[in-house]
N, C-alpha and C positions, 0 to 999 in steps of 0.2 A: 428471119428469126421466128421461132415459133412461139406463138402465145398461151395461154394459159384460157381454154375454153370452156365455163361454166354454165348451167341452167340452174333456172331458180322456177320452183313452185310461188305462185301466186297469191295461193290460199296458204300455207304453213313454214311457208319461207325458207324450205329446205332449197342447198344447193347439192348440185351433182358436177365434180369435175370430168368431163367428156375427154376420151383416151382416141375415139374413134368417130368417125362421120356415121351412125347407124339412123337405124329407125329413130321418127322422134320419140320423148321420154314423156309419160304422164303420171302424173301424181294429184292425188285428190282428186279423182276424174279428169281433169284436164292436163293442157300439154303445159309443160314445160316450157319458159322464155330465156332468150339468150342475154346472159347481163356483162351489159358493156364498162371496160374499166374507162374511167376518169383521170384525165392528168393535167387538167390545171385546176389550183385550189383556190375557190370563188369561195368557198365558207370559212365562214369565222373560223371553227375548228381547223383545223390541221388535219390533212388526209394522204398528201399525196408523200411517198417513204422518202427520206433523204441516205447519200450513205458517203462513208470513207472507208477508202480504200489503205490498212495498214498490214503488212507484214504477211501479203496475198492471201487478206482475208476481206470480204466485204462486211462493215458493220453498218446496220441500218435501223433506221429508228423513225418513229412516225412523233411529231409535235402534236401528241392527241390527249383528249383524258382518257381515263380509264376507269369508270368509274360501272357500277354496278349495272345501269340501266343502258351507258352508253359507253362503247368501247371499240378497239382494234381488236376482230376475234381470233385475226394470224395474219402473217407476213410469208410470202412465198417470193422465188428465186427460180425463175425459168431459164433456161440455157437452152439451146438447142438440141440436148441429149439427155435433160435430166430436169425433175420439178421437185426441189424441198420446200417444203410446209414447218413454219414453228408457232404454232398453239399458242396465244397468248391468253388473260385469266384477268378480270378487275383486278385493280388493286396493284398489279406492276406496269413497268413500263417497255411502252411498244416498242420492244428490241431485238434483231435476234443478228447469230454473225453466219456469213457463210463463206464458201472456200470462193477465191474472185474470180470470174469468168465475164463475157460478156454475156447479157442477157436483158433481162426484163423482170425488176422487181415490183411484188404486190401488195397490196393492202387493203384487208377487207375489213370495213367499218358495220357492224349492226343494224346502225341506222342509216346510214351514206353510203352503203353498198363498195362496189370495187374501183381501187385507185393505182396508177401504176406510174413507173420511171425507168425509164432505161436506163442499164449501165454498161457506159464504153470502155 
């Protein structure tokens, strides 16, 4: 199954979602590191997406806050042929639906970086 593979600047904490194995990526002078998702949740917080499957739709939701300085900045949905992204914003809740496939769902925290769960 195919993953979802990001690099993150070190200095300015930009991520870049990589489409292709090319040359490495540098920003702020230097290169670019590979950031590994997380799937067991050892912090207090809530990270890693839970979901139900209703009406061959996946809805999935992260137990997390969401609050101004600390939040889920989006939830994404890897399939083997396809990667949707939903944008999430303080102040709502980490939710988004999508159509149900098997895959590999994600969730990217601010401060806790990437977390993921497969769905069978």
């Amino acid at each position: 199954m195919r993953e979802l593979k990001l690099k993150k600047c070190l200095e300015c904490n930009s991520l870049v979602n990589v489409m292709n194995n090319g040359e490495k990526l540098i920003c702020c002078g230097k290169e670019m590191v590979d950031v590994k998702a997380n799937s067991t949740d050892a912090a207090f917080e809530k990270h890693v997406p839970t979901y139900e499957i209703n009406n061959n739709k996946l809805e999935v939701s992260v137990n997390h806050v969401m609050e101004s300085d600390h939040y889920i900045e989006w939830i994404a949905f890897v399939t083997d042929n396809r990667e949707e992204f939903a944008y999430l914003e303080p102040g709502i809740d980490a939710k988004a639906e999508f159509k149900y496939n098997k895959g590999i769902l994600y969730a990217y925290c601010n401060k806790h970086g990437l977390w993921m769960q497969e769905v069978e």
